[in-house]
Structure formats: structure tokens, C-alpha cells
N, C-alpha and C positions, 0 to 999 in steps of 0.2 A: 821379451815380454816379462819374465821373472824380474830382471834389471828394474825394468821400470817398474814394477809391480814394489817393487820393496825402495825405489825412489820416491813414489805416491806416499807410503806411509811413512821414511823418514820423514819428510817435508811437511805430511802434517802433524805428527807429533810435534815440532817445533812450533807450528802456526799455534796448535793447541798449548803447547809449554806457554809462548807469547800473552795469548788471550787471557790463559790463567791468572797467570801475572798482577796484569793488566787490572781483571777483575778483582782479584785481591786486595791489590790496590785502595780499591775503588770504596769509596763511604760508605754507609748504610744508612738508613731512615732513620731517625729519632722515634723511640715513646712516645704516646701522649697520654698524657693522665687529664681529663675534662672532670671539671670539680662541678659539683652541684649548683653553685655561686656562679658557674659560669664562666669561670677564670677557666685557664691551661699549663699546665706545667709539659714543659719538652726538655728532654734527654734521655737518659737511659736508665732505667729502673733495676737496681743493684740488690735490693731488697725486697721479698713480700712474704707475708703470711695472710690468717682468715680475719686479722682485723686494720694490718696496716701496708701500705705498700712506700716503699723507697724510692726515692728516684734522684740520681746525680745530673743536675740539668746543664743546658746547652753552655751556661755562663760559669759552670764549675762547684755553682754550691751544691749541697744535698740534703734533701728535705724528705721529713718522713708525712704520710698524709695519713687518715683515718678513712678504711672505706665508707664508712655512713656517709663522708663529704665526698664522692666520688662519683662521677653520673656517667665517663662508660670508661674505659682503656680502650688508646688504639698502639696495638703493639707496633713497631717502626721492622719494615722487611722490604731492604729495597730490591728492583727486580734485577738489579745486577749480582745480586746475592743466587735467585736465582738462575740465575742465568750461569755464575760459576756452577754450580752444582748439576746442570744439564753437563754442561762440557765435562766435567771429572766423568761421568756415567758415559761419555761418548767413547768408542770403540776408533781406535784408531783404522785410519782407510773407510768409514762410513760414511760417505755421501747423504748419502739420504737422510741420517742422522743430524748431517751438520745442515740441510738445506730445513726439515722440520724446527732446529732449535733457532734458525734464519726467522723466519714464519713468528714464529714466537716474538725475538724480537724486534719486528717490524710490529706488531700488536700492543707489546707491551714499550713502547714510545725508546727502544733501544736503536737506535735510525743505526748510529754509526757502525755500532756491533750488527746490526743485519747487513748494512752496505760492504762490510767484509768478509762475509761471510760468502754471501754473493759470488764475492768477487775471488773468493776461495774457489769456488767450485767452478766455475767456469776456465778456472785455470787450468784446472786437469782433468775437466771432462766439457768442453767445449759445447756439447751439442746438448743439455742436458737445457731438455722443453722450458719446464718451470725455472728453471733461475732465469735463463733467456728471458721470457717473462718479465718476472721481476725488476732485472738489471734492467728490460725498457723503462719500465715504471720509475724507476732509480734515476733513469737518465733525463726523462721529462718533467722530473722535480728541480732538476736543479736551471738556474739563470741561463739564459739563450747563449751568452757567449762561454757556459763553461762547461756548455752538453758534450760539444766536441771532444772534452775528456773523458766521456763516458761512452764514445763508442760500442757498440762491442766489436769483440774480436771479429776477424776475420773468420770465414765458417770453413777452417780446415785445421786438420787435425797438426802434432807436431812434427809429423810425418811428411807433410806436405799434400797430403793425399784429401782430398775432398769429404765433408762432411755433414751428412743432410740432417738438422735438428727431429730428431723422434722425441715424441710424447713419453718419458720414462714413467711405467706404470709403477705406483708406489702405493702400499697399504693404507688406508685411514686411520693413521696413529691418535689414540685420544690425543695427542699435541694437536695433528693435523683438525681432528675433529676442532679441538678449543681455540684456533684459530680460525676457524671459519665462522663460529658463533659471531651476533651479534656486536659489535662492539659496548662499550660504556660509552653511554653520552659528554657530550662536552659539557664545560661548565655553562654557556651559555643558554641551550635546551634543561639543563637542568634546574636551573633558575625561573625559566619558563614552568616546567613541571610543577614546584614547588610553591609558586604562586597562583596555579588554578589551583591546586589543592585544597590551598586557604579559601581560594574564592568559591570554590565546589561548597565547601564545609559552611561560609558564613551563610548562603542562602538554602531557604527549604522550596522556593520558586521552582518547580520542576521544568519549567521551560528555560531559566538559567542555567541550571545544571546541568542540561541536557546537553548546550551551548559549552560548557567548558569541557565535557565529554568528546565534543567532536573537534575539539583544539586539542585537546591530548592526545587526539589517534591521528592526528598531524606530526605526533612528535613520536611514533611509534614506527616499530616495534623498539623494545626498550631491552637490555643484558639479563640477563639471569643474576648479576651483581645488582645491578639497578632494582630489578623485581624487588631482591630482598631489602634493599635498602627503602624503597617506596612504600612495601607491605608492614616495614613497624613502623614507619612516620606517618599511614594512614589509621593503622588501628590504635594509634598512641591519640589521635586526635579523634575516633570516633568514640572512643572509650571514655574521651574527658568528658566531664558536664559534671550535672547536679548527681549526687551520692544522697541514699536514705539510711539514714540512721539507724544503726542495729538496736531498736527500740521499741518495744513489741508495745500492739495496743494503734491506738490512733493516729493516724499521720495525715499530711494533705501532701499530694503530689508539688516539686519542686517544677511547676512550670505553669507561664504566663499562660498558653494557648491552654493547657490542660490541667485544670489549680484542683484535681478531683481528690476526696477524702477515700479513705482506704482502712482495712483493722492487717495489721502486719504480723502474723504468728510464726515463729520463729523455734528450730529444734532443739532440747537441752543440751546437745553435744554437738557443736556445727562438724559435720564429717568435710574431708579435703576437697570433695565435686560433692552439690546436694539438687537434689531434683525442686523444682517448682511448681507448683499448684496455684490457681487463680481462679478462686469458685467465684460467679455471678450470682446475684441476688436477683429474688423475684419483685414483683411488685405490679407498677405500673404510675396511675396520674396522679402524683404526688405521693404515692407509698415505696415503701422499700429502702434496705439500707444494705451496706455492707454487713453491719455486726449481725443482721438475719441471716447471712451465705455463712457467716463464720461459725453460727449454730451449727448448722447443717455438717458443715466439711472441714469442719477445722480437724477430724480426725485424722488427716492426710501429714501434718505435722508428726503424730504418733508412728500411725503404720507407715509412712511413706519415711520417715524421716525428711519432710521439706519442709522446704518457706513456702510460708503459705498467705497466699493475700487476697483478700474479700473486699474491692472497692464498691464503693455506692456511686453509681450514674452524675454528673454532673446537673445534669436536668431532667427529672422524674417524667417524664410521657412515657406512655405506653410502645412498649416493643424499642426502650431508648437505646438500649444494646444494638440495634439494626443499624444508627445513626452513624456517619461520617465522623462526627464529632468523638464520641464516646469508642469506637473502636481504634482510634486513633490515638485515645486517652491508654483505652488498656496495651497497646503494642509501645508505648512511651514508659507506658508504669515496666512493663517488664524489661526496657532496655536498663532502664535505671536500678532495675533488683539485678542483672548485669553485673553493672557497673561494682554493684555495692555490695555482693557475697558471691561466693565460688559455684555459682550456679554453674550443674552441669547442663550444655544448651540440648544436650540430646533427652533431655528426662524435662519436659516442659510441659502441663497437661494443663488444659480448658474444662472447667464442667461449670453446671447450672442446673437451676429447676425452674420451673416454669416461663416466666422472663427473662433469668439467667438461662433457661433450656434455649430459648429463642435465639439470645446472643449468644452462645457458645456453637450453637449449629452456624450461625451467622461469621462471628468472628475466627471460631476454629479450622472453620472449612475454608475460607479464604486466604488464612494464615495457614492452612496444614503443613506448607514447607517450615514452621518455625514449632509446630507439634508433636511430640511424644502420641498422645492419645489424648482423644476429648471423650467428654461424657454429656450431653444434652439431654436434659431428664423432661417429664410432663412439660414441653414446652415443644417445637415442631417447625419443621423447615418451610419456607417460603414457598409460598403455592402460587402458582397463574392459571387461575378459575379453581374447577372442583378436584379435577384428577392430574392435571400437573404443576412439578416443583420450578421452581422458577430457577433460571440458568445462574452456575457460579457460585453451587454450592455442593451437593451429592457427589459429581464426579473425581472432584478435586481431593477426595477420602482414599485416593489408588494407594497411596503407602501411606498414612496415618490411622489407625485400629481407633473405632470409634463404640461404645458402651451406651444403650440410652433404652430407656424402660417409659412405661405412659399406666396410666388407668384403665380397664376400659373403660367404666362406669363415669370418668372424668368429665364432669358437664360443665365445669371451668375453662377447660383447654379440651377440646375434644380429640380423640387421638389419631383421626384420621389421617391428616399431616404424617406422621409417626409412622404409619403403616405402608403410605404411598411410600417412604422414605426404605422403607427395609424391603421394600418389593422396587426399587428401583437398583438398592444396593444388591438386589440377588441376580438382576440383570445386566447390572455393571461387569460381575464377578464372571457369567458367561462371557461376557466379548470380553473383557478384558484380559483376566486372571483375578486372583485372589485380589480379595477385600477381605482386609480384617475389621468383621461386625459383630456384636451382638443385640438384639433388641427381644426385649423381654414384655410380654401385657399380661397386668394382675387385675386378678377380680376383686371390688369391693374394696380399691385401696382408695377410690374417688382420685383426687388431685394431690394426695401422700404421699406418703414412703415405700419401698416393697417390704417385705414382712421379714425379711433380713436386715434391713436399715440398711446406708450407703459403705456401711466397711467392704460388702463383700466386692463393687465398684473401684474403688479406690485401691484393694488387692492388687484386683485384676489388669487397675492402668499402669500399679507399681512395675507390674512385669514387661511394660511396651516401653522400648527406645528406640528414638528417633533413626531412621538412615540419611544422613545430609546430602546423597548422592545416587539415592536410586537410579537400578535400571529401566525405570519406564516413568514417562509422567503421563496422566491423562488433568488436563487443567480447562477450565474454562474463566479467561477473566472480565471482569467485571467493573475493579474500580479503575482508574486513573493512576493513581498513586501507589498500587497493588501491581506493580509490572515486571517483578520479579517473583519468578516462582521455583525453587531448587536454583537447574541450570539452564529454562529456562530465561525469556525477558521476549514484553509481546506490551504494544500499546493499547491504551484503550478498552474499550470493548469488543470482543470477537467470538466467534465460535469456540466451538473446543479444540483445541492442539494433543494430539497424542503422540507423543516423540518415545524415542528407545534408545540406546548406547548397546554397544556390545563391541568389545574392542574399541577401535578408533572407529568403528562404523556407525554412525546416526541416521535413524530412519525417522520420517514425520510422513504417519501413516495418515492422518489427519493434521486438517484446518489449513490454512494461508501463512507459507515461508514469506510472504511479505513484511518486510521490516519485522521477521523474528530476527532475537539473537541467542546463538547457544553460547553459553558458557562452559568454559571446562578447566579442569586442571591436571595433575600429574597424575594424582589420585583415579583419576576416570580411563585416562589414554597414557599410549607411548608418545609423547612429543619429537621423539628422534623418526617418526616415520609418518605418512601422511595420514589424513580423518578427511574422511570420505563423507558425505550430507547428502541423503536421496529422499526426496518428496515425490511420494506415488514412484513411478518408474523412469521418471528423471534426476539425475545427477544435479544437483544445486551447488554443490563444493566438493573439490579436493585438492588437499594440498598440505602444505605443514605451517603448523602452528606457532609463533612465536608468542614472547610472552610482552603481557599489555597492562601499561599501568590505568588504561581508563576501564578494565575490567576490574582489575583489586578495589582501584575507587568506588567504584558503583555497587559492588556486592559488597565490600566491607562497608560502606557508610548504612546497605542497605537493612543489617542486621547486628551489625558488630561483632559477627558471630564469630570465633576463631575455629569453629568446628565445620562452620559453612561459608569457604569464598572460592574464588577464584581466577587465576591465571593467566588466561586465553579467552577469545572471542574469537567468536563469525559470525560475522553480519549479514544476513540474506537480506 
């Protein structure tokens, strides 16, 4: 037994000496330097510093480039390279070791380095479950007449003595673990990928896109490699479009569907993330502008230190803020202040007075997954008849802190609305948990100011930021095109949904798991272990999650937000 025991590791130290070798040998990947221009340079880069990089290319010349002209490096690592550097870390007499760096390269496209590896192990450990395995697999790859060389052995030992294959129990090595992951797509599916993408993006048709959503979970689940590569070619392309002008004063929005004028106030010192404020203007049938809202709030510039933007309604009716049109206008204005300054997306606030009170209860509360805090002043939430609010707005305030004051005396806007509102928000706050509200009524201010004026407001919303992944939603939706809300996605119109997280476990204490989807990411759950989905006291999912490019697609296109996407799906 000793004999053989120090036979076993001669023999493969040599095998190892051999392999070494071998990989040593063996080439590496080129460089690649991708120029701005779209050209490429291949070889291997001899030189760099923080303005120029070298590179000796595949045909022997050497050229030096200027990073400004440089659009990414891809450093050249072939996995033979790896693959030597498992083997040097292997322990001579390791089995197990050499059958995990097998696994590897059967993964990483190394066929013949796994097929001997295999065929290593089988030699001096015969019965050993998993390569057996393998070597089947090994053997059904190759042509009908050359199977017969791949037998396997006979099932006895060198002894002569009989040997029944056992399942050798083996740890889950991160290797083992990174081999069982998902593979990388071919190129052919990936090709596929990258042209819904485009087609996802050209249209706003929600029923197209819905359509190239359910082609992409055809080609799912997708790598954790692929994840990231998907997730910056989506936000590269949701992030393109029209930019506004750091140009304080008057502008008109950059868009065919939504051409609205706007007053753009901007901080003296732009800080590295800057919060946003978007005050509504009152008015109604043919009254009212932006540079009215900008009276009022433009102090938010000062105290808040933000950008601040006061658009005027595209078509002056009364309550036009309520409209399809024009809340679709301010959720476009704000992607494009996005685009165009370092807005931080968790410090985002809505207010208004009167009209603007209307649309900011309107638009805020619908939008709350994209709000910091609103403030809806003498202006007041949607009513069905005398004593109730109309579905699809109140509830939807579970994490967004909301500020809003009325008159009483106010014979313009009467403030009943207002009050139904904060006696609904105190009955929310029983069943649910906290609401963060406040709502203030002055005497003798009519349809005014309170007697502080709006700074102390504006303080107050200074100090609320967003959570882009709360533990609880309570939502009720309403629009069509509104069907994502946090994590999350529900068609149409429906009751209220109240979902919860807690670990990887999701409850939906309320509404219809029909054609919901939750979304999630790393940030929420463990992905290495199962998420559990119970509605009322049945179990609706469990299982584990892989990662989904038609989920990055649809929450990144849905906000652009880089602070709010995600990952994973389940679809009930």
C-alpha cells in the first residue's frame, strides 16, 4: 500500500511536470486597445501611463496612442494561462483537485486539457463516480466509429479484485461552485440578444416591447458575465438622447411628443451628486407659467443646493397636471436633467401650489418609487364623490415623506380634499406602519403662503432621501404605462398590492399574484440560495434565481436610474 501510495504521486508529478510544460508553451491572448474612431489595435502593450498607452502590435510595429482616443482596453489572458497557474497551486496526489481544475476546463472551451485530465484520474482511481461520468460524456462526443476508443475501463481494480463505482463525496469548491454557474452565451444567442435590445429601445409601443421581453426570456437565463456586459450596453443606450443645456433661464424641452417650455435654475458651485426640485405652477384655463413656480421655489436652488426646474403645462386646462400628456412631459423633463447634470436620483422632490398642489399629489404619488419627497400645497388629492380619494394615489406614499399645508379660510381650493388626505394617511400608518406626513392648516392665510413662507418646506424635504429598494410596498396602479413600481411590475389597473422582502422571503399580503412580477437583485436577496413567494397562505414560488437580461432591460429603460435596477425576475 505504501509502494503504491508513493507510485500514485511519482506518476503524477510527471503527468504534472508534462502539463506544465505543455501550458507554458502554449500562446496567450493579445491586447486590445478599441480607439474612439472605432478602429483596433492587437498586440501587446509595452508601455502606459495617465495620458498615453504603448502597444507593440501583432505585425511587430509599435505605436504609442493618446488615451482621449481610446474607447475601452481589453487586456489579452488566455485561459491556458490560467489553467497553468491552477496546476503549479495543485498538491501532488490530489484527485479531487485535479478532477475540479478538469470541470474548469471542460467550461472554459479547454476539451483536450479536460479529456486528460479525465483520463488521469480514472487511471488510478478507477471507480471515482464523477469522472466515470464525464468520461461517458467524453465518450458520446466523439464519432460512432471512434467511441470504441473511449471505452471505459473495465470496473476492477489493479488488483484484479472487483470494483463497484461510489459516489465520491467532494466539498463545493468555489471552482466547483463556478462551474456549475450558468454558462456564457454563444455567439449566436447573443446576437439575437443584441438586436432586441435595439428593437426594445426604437419603439415606445408598449405592446412591442412587451413582445421583445418574452423573446429575451427565451434566451434566458443569461452568466453573471453576460449580466454585466448587457447592464452597460443597456444603460449606455438608455442614457443616450437629447441633453439640456447648462443654461439657466428659459428653455423648451428637446422632444417631438413633449416640445414643453420650462425656467432652468441652476447652483453656483455644481457639487459631485446634486439633488432636483421640480416646482409646478398654478393656474388653470389659459393662466399660469413656469416663471410663476419659479417665484415661489426657486429658493430650493439656495437652501437645497439643486437644479431646479419650474416647467409651464404644454396646454393650459384646468387640473392639466392630472393629464397623460403633461405627466409624461415632466417624467421626460426629468430623465433628460439625468442625462445632463450629476443628479443624485435618490434626492429627487415634486412640490406645487394650487394646480401645481393638484399635479404634484397627482404625479408624485404615482411616481413615488422615482421621489425623494413631495410637497402638494393649497391644491388636494383626487376625490370619488364627497368623502373618498380616488384609487392610485394616497396609498402609494408607504416610503416617500410627503409635506403639504391648505388654508382653512381657502374659498379658491377648499381644503377638504387635504384633510380627507391626512386622515386617510393616519389610517394607512395603522395598518400599515409609518408614513412619513406632515400636514399643516392656517388660519387667515386664504389660498397664500403659511406665515413662515416655503423655506421652512423645502428644509424639511432637504433632509428626505429616497430608498430605491424598500422593505414593504403598498401600491395601487392605475396607469397603463406606470407598471413598474420599486420591485414591483403589475398590469393595468388593479387593486392595491402589498408585498414585503425580508431575507429571500416575499410575502403579498394583498391584491392578485396574477401576472405580477417581482423583481430583485443582489442588493435585496442571497442569490446562492432559494426566494421563497407566499400569497396569503399559499406558496406561489421557490426556487433560485438566475440572472435575466429582460429584467435589466425593463427597469433600466424604465428609469435610467443607476441607483434603481435590477437583476432577477419571477413571474407569477
Amino acid at each position: 500500500m505504501i509502494q503504491s501510495r508513493k507510485t500514485l504521486r511519482y506518476v503524477l508529478a510527471v503527468i504534472l511536470t508534462v502539463v506544465l510544460f505543455v501550458a507554458l508553451a502554449a500562446p496567450t491572448l493579445a491586447d486590445i486597445i478599441v480607439l474612439t474612431s472605432g478602429g483596433k489595435l492587437v498586440g501587446e502593450i509595452v508601455k502606459e501611463d495617465s495620458k498615453t498607452v504603448t502597444i507593440k502590435t501583432k505585425y511587430g510595429n509599435v505605436q504609442t496612442v493618446n488615451r482621449k482616443d481610446i474607447e475601452e482596453i481589453i487586456r489579452g489572458r488566455s485561459p491556458k494561462d490560467d489553467h497553468e497557474k491552477k496546476l503549479k497551486k495543485l498538491k501532488n496526489g490530489d484527485l479531487e483537485g485535479l478532477f475540479e481544475i478538469a470541470l474548469w476546463c471542460k467550461k472554459n472551451t479547454l476539451r483536450k486539457e479536460y479529456i486528460e485530465h479525465i483520463k488521469q484520474i480514472l487511471e488510478f482511481l478507477p471507480n471515482h463516480h464523477d469522472a466515470r461520468k464525464e468520461w461517458r460524456e467524453i465518450r458520446l462526443g466523439q464519432p460512432r466509429k471512434e467511441r470504441e476508443k473511449y471505452d471505459l475501463p473495465e470496473d476492477t481494480a489493479r488488483d484484479g479484485t472487483p470494483v463497484v463505482a461510489k459516489k465520491v463525496k467532494r466539498k463545493k469548491t468555489k471552482a466547483r461552485k463556478k462551474a456549475e454557474e450558468v454558462k456564457d452565451l454563444d455567439v449566436s444567442a447573443k446576437k439575437q440578444i443584441k438586436a432586441l435590445i435595439g428593437e426594445f429601445f426604437a419603439t415606445d409601443d408598449l405592446a412591442k416591447r412587451s413582445e421583445v421581453i418574452e423573446k429575451l426570456k427565451e434566451l434566458e437565463p443569461i452568466s453573471r458575465n453576460d449580466m454585466k456586459r448587457y447592464k452597460k450596453e443597456i444603460f449606455k443606450k438608455a442614457l443616450s438622447g437629447p441633453r439640456i443645456a447648462p443654461t439657466r433661464g428659459k428653455q423648451t424641452l428637446q422632444s417631438d411628443k413633449y416640445p414643453g417650455q420650462y425656467i432652468l435654475c441652476l447652483p453656483t458651485k455644481m457639487a459631485r451628486r446634486v439633488p432636483l426640485l421640480i416646482g409646478l405652477h398654478g393656474g388653470g384655463q389659459g393662466v399660469g407659467d413656469g416663471a410663476n413656480s419659479a417665484q415661489k421655489w426657486s429658493g430650493a436652488t439656495r437652501i437645497m443646493n439643486a437644479v431646479s426646474v419650474f416647467p409651464t403645462v404644454i396646454q393650459k386646462v384646468a387640473t392639466a397636471w392630472n393629464t397623460e400628456r403633461e405627466e409624461c412631459y415632466v417624467i421626460e423633463l426629468i430623465r433628460q436633467l439625468k442625462r445632463s447634470f450629476p443628479i443624485d436620483s435618490n434626492r429627487v422632490y415634486i412640490c406645487g401650489h394650487s394646480m401645481g398642489g393638484y399635479g404634484t399629489w397627482a404625479i408624485g404619488t404615482r411616481y413615488a418609487d422615482v421621489c425623494a419627497a413631495i410637497s402638494p400645497n393649497a391644491g388636494g388629492v383626487f376625490m370619488m364623490g364627497r368623502d373618498a380619494i380616488a384609487p392610485g394615489y394616497v396609498p402609494n406614499l408607504k416610503n416617500t415623506p410627503i409635506y403639504f399645508y391648505h388654508g382653512s379660510n381657502d374659498r379658491q381650493v377648499p381644503p377638504g380634499p387635504d384633510r380627507i388626505a391626512a386622515k386617510v394617511l393616519e389610517e394607512l400608518k395603522t395598518k400599515y406602519g409609518p408614513y412619513d406626513f406632515v400636514y399643516k392648516e392656517y388660519d387667515g392665510i386664504g389660498h397664500g403662503f403659511p406665515p413662515g413662507g416655503l423655506g421652512p418646506i423645502l428644509q424639511w424635504l432637504a433632509k428626505k432621501k429616497r430608498d430605491p429598494y424598500p422593505k414593504m410596498i403598498v401600491w395601487e396602479p392605475t396607469r397603463a404605462y406606470k407598471n413598474i413600481f420599486y420591485w414591483l411590475k403589475a398590469s393595468g389597473r388593479r387593486g392595491r398590492i402589498v408585498a414585503k422582502i425580508k431575507g429571500n422571503d416575499i410575502t403579498i399580503s394583498e391584491g392578485s399574484t396574477n401576472g405580477l412580477t417581482i423583481f430583485l437583485n443582489d442588493k435585496m436577496i442571497s442569490a446562492s440560495k432559494p426566494v421563497t413567494v407566499t400569497a396569503g397562505d399559499k406558496e406561489v414560488f421557490n426556487g433560485i434565481v438566475q440572472p435575466s437580461v429582460s429584467a435589466l432591460l425593463e427597469t433600466i429603460a424604465d428609469k435610467a436610474d443607476k441607483e434603481q435596477f435590477f437583476t432577477y425576475r419571477i413571474d407569477l
